[in-house]
VOGU-3710 file (C-alpha; in Angstrom, 3 decimals, decimal comma):
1> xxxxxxxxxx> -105,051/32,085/-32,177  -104,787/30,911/-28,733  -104,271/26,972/-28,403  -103,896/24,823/-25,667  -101,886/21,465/-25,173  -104,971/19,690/-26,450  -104,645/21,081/-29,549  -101,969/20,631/-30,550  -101,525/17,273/-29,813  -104,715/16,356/-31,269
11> xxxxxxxxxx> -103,823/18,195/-34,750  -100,139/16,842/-34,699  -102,125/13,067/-34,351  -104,428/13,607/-37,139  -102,107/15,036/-39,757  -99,475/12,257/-38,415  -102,107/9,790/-38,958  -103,512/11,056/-42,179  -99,883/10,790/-43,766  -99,511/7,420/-43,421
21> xxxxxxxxxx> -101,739/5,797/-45,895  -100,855/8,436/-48,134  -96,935/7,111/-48,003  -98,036/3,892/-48,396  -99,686/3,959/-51,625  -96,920/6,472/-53,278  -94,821/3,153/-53,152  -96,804/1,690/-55,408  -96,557/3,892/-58,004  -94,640/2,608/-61,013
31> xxxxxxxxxx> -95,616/4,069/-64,243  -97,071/7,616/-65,489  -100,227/6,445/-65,975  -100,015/5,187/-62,418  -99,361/8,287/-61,256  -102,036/10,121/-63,348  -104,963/8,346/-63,388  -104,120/4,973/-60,612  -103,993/3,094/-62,987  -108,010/3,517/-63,888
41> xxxxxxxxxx> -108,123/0,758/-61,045  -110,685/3,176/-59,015  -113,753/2,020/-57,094  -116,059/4,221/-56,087  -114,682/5,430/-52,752  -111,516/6,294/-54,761  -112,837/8,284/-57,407  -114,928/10,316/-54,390  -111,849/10,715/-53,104  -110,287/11,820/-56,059
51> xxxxxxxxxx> -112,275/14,871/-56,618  -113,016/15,564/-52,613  -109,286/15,757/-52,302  -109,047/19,083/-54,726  -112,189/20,355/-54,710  -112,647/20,296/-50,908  -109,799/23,101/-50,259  -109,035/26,697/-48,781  -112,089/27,926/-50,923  -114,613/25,440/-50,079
61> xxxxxxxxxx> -113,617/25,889/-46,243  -111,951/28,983/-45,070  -112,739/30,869/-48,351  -116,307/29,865/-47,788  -116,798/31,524/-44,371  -114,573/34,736/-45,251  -117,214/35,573/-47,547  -119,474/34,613/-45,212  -118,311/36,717/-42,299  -117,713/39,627/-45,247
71> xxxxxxxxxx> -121,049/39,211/-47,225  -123,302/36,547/-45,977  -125,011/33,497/-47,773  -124,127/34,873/-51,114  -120,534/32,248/-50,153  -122,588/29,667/-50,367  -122,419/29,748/-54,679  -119,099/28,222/-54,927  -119,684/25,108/-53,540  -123,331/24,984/-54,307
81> xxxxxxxxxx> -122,031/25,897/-58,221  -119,151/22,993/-57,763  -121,634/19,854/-56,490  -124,156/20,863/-59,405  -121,110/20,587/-61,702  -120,347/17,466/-60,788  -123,974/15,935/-60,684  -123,876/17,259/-64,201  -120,778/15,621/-65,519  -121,858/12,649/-64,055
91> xxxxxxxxxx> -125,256/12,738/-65,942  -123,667/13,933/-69,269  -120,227/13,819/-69,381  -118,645/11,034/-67,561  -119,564/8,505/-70,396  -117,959/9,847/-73,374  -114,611/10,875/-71,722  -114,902/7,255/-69,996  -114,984/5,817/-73,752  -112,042/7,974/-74,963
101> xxxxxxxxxx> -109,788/6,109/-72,882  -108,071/9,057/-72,797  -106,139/10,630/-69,827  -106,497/14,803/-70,144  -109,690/17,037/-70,899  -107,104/18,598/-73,824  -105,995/14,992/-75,012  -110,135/14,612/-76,021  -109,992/17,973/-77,610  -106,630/17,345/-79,355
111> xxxxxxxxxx> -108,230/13,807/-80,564  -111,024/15,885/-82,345  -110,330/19,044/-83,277  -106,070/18,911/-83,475  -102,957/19,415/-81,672  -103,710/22,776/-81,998  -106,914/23,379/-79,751  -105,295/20,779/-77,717  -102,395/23,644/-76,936  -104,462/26,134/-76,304
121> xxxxxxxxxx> -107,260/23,881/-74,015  -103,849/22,900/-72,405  -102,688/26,468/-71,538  -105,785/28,086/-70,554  -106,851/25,453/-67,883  -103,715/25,067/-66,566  -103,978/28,852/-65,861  -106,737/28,572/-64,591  -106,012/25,740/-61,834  -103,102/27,921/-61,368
131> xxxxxxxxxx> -104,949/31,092/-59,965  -107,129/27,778/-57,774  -103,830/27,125/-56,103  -103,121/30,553/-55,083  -106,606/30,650/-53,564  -105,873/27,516/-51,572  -102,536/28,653/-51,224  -103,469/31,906/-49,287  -105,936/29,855/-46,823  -102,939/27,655/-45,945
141> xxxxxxxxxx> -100,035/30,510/-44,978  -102,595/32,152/-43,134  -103,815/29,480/-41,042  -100,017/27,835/-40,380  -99,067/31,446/-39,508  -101,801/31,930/-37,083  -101,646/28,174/-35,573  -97,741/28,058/-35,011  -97,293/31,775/-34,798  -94,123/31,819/-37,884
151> xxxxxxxxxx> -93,308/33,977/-40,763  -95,618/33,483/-43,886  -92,510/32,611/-45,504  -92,066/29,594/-43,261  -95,337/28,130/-43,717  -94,973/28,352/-47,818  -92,660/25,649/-47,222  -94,585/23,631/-44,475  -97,259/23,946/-47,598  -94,833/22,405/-49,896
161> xxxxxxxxxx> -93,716/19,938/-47,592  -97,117/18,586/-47,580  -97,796/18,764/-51,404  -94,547/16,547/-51,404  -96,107/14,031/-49,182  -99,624/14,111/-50,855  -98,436/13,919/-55,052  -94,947/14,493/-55,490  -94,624/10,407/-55,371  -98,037/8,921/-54,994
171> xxxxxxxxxx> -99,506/10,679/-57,619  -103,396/10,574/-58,029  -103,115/7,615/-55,388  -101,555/9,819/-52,801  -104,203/12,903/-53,693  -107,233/10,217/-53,812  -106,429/8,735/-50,579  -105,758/11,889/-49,158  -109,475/12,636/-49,831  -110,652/10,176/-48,138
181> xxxxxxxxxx> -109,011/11,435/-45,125  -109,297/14,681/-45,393  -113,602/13,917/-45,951  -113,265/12,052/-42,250  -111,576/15,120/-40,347  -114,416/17,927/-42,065  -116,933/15,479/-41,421  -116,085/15,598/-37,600  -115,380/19,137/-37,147  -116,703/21,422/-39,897
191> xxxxxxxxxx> -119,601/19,670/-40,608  -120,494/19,177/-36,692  -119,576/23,086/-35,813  -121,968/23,948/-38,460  -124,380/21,885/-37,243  -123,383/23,183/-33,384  -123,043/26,955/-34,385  -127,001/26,844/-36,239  -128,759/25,410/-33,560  -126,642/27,724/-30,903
201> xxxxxxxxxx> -127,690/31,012/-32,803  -131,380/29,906/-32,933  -132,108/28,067/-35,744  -133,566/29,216/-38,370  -135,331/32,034/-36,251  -131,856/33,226/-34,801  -130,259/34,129/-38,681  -133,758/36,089/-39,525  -133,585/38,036/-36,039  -129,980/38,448/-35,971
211> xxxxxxxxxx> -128,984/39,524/-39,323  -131,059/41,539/-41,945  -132,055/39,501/-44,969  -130,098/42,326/-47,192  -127,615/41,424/-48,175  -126,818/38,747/-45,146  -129,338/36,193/-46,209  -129,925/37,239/-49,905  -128,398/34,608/-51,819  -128,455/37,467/-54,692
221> xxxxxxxxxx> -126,734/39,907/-52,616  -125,084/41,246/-54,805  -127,262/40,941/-57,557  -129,356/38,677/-59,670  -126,680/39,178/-62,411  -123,735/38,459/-60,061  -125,511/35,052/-58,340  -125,723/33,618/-61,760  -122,416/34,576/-63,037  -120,634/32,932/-59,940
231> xxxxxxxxxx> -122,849/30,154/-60,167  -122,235/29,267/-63,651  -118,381/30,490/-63,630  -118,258/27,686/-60,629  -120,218/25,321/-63,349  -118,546/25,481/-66,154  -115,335/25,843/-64,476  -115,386/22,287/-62,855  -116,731/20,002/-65,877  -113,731/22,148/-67,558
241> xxxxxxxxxx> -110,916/21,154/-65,079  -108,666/18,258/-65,330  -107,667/18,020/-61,659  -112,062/17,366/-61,197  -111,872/14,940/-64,450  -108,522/12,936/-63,700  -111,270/11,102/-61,439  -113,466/10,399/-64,236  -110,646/8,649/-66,046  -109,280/6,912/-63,690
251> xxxxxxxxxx> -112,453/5,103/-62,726  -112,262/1,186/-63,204  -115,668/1,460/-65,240  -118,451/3,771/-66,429  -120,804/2,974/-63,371  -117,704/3,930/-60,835  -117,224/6,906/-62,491  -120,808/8,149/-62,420  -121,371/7,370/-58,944  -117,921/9,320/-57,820
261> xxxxxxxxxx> -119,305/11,853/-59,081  -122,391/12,260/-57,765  -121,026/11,373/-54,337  -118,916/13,694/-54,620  -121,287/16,294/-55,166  -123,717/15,802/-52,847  -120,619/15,927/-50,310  -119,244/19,570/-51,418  -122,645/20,827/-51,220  -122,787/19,749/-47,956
271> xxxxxxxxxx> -119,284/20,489/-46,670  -120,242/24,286/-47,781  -123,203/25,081/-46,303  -122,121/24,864/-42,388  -118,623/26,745/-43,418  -121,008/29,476/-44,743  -123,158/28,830/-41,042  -120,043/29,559/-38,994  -118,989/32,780/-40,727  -121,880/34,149/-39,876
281> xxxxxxxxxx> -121,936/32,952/-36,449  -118,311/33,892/-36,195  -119,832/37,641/-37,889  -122,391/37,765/-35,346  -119,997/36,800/-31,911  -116,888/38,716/-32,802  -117,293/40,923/-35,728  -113,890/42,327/-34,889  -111,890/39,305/-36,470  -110,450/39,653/-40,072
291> xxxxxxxxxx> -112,714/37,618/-42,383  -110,140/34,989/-42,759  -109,998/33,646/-39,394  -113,641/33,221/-38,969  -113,596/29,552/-39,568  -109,835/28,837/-37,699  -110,762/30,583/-34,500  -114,747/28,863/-34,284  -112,956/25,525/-34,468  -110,232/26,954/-31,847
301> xxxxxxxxxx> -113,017/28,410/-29,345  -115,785/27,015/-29,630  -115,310/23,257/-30,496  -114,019/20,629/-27,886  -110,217/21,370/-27,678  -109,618/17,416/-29,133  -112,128/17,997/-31,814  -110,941/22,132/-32,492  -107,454/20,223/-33,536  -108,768/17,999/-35,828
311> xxxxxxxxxx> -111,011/20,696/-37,022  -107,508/22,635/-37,891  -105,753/19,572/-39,239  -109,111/19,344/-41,763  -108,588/22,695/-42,963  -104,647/22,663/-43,329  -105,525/19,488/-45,107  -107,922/21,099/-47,441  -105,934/24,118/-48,417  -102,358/21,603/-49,298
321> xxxxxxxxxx> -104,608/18,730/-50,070  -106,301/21,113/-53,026  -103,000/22,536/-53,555  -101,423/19,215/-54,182  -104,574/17,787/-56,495  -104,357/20,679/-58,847  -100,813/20,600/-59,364  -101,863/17,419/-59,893  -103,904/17,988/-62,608  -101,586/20,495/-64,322
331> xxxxxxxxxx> -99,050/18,385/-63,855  -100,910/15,466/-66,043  -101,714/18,220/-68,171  -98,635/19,456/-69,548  -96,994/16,047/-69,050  -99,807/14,329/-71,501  -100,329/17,282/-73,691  -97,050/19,038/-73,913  -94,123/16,375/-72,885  -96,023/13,201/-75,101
341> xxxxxxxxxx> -97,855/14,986/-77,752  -95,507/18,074/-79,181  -92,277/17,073/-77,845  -93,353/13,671/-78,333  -91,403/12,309/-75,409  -92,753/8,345/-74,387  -90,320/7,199/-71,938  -92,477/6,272/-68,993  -89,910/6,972/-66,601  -89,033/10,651/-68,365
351> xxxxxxxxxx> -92,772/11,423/-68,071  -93,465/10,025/-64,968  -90,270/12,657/-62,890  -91,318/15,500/-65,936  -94,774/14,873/-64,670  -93,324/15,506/-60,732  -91,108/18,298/-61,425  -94,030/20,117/-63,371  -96,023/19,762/-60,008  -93,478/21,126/-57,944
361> xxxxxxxxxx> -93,214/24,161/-59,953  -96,599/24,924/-60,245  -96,547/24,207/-56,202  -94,059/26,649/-56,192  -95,099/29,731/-58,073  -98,532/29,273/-56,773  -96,808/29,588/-53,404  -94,838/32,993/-54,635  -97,864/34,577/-55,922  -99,931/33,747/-52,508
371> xxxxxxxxxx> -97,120/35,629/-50,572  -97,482/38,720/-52,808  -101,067/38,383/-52,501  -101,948/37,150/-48,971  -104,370/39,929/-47,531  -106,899/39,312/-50,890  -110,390/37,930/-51,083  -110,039/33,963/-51,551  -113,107/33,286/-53,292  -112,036/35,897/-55,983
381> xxxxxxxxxx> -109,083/34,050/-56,885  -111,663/30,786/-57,007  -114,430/32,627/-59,426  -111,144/34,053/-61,646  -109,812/30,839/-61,930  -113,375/28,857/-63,127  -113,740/31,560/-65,619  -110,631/30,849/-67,178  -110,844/27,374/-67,090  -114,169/27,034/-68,551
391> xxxxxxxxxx> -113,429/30,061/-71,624  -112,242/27,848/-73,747  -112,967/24,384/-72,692  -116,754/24,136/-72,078  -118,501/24,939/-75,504  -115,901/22,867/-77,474  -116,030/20,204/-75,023  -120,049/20,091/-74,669  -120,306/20,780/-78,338  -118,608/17,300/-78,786
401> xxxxxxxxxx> -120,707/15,798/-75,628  -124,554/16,543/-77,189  -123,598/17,230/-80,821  -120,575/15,010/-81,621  -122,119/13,742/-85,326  -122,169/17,221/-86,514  -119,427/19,480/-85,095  -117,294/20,490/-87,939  -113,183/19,494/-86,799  -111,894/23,070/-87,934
411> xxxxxxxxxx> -114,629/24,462/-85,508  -112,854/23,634/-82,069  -110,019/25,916/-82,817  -111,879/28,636/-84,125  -114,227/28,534/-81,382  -111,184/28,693/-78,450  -109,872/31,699/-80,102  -112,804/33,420/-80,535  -113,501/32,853/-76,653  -110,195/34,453/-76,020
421> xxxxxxxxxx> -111,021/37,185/-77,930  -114,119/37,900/-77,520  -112,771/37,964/-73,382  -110,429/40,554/-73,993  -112,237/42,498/-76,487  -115,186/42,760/-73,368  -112,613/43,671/-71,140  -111,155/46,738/-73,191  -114,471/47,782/-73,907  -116,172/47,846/-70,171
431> xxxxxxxxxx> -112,967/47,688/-67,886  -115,404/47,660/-64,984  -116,942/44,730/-65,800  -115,925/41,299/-64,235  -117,928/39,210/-66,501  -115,895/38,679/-69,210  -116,467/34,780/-68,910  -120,495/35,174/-70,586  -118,394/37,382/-73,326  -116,225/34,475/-74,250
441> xxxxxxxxxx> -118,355/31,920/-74,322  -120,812/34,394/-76,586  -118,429/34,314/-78,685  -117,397/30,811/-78,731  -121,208/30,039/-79,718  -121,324/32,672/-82,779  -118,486/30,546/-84,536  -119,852/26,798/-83,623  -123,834/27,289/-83,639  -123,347/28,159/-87,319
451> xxxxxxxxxx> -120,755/25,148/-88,053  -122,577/22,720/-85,988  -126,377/23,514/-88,126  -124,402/23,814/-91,646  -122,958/20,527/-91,016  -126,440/19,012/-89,491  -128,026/20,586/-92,895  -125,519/18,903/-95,763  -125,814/15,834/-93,701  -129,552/15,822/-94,293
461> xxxxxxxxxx> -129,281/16,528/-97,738  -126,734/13,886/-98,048  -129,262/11,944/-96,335  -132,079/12,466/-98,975  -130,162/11,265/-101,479  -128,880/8,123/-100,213  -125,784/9,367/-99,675  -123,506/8,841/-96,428  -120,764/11,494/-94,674  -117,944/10,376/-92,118
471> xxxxxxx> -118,884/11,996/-88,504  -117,001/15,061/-88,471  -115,149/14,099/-85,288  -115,039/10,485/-84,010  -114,498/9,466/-81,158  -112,645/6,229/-80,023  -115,168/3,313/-78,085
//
């Protein structure tokens, strides 16, 4: 990429400007449960923030109109999947991890079904927001790379440098105000290319006469059977993720929380469909470009030189900003879940610098595997890691949400490990096949249907006879 004066002044300004209220608030973080979940001090804008500030990363933007550029609308699921999610946590979910009073997603499992289930929640999710921050990861080396014109290797640690600034000491704080910023810049430059590049290729009438509706304008591309998967991997993976959650909890009240969220998703909807509009205008002007740079070079071309480097400061803010919120969240994760509960360390200081360390080495490694992995698909990395995230967490965890009087305690575990399982067990058998996320949670719902209508029938027949039973997992109000 080819950038003038302009730019770089403008993105230097932004990003120099965008730090600052992030710095601020890390000095007011004083306790682990400052750092984790602010406190659960969060208004509204905050808890937006929150969850913009990781779920608005390398995927949603750059990932978004790679696929794009590679494959047409069909992009469009992951951030389509992601704002459903969160319209339906705030509908269903929000209230009942609210009550818990809790701080992790494995902390409410642990409280029902036993440290046990709380391990393995604790494991697989933080796997999964692993393979998240390669994604992200990848979007940021190659965009520092082409801006600055340095070594990969340099810009993994202008990448850490920035998680540093964003979490390593402000914590959710730092990540929630980061958000907020970070919503500002892709309002004025991704969201107003979009806008630009659909009206500049014709409207509506310019995508049907420039590009054939298969497979550039088939949201089922790829399939009917592939839509849905991504769709409901992108589901189940973000009511299953603690770095989307930690906003839930850290809400001052129930009404906060439910309106972050749907804020929240109405916004990633939105922030996804005009990246998915410029890779195909990018496809459609210069389909010699790799896939990845669609996105970098529209805002470098063909946006206002003042507005192209705030556009670039959005996206570099996107991929580190999601980078920084889901070490975040494994960092909370393995601090809460690992640290407290089987080591059982309570020192708030010890937890709060165990809690920093953790998300500096999952910074780190994410970093390492992005290097080894650069030239890949982004989105792939995205789908992988919602599948993972969700195989264990979302029938337990919904289970407990719409059946919570009659799921069985010993049924959680049994149901994770039959997820696993039945994963693997898919994957030896058709090698091929990518959808080893339905297998899982199959399997998952063969061990708790059964529990969950055994205990519903014994309870009635307790009923009959005037007899009561304890709810088989309670949960704290």
């Amino acid at each position: 990429m080819s950038l003038t004066i302009v730019h770089y002044i403008s993105l230097i300004i932004a990003i120099a400007i965008s730090l600052v209220p992030v710095i601020m608030v890390a000095r007011k973080v004083k306790s682990a449960d400052d750092y984790s979940v602010g406190g659960r001090k969060y208004g509204v804008p905050m808890v937006t923030g929150t969850i913009l500030g990781t779920i608005i990363g390398g995927s949603s933007t750059v990932g978004t109109s790679q696929m794009a550029f590679a494959k047409g609308i069909t992009a469009w699921w992951v951030t389509l999947g992601a704002g459903i999610a969160l319209l339906l946590m705030a509908f269903f979910y929000a209230k009942p991890l609210r009550r818990s009073r809790l701080s992790t997603v494995s902390q409410f499992l642990t409280h029902c079904f036993g440290k046990k289930a709380g391990a393995v929640s604790s494991m697989t999710v933080s796997l999964g927001m692993f393979f998240s921050i390669i994604a992200s990861s990848i979007t940021g080396l190659h965009l520092i790379a082409g801006i600055f014109g340095i070594s990969l290797g340099i810009s993994a640690f202008i990448i850490g440098g920035l998680v540093l600034c964003f979490v390593f000491f402000g914590g959710l704080k730092g990540s929630g105000t980061a958000g907020l910023v970070k919503l500002a810049l892709v309002a004025v430059s991704i969201i107003a290319g979009g806008i630009w590049a659909f009206f500049d290729i014709g409207a509506f009438s310019g995508l049907k006469s420039s590009f054939a509706f298969e497979p550039w304008l088939n949201l089922y591309s790829g399939g009917i059977g592939d839509g849905l998967y991504n769709l409901t991997a992108m589901i189940i993976g973000v009511i299953s993720t603690q770095a989307y959650v930690q906003g839930v909890f850290a809400a001052k009240n129930l009404r906060t929380a439910y309106w972050g969220c749907i804020s929240a998703g109405i916004t990633i909807i939105l922030v996804g469909l005009p990246s998915v509009i410029i890779g195909l205008y990018m496809r459609q002007a210069h389909p010699e470009l790799l896939p990845i740079n669609a996105l970098p070079y529209f805002l470098c071309k063909y946006l206002p030189d003042y507005l192209g480097g705030a556009g670039l400061a959005a996206v570099l803010f996107s991929a580190a900003g999601s980078v920084a919120g889901l070490s975040l969240g494994i960092g909370t994760t393995v601090s809460n879940d690992i640290f407290r509960n089987i080591l059982n360390i309570n020192n708030e200081r010890k937890v709060l610098w165990l809690n920093r360390l953790t998300v500096l080495a999952a910074t780190a490694g994410g970093l390492i595997f992005a290097l080894c992995y650069y030239d890949s698909m982004v989105l792939k990395w995205n789908y992988l890691s919602m599948a993972t995230r969700g195989l264990t967490i979302f029938i337990p965890l919904s289970c407990l949400i719409f059946f919570r009087e009659h799921v069985p305690g010993k049924a959680g575990l049994a149901s994770m490990l039959a997820a696993i399982c039945g994963a693997l067990l898919w994957k030896i058998i058709f090698p091929e096949s990518k959808n080893i996320l339905f297998a899982g949670l199959a399997a998952a719902l063969l061990i708790m249907l059964p529990a969950i209508s055994t205990a519903f029938i014994k309870e009635r027949k307790l009923s009959a006879h005037g007899q009561t039973k304890e709810t088989a997992v309670p949960l704290k109000h």
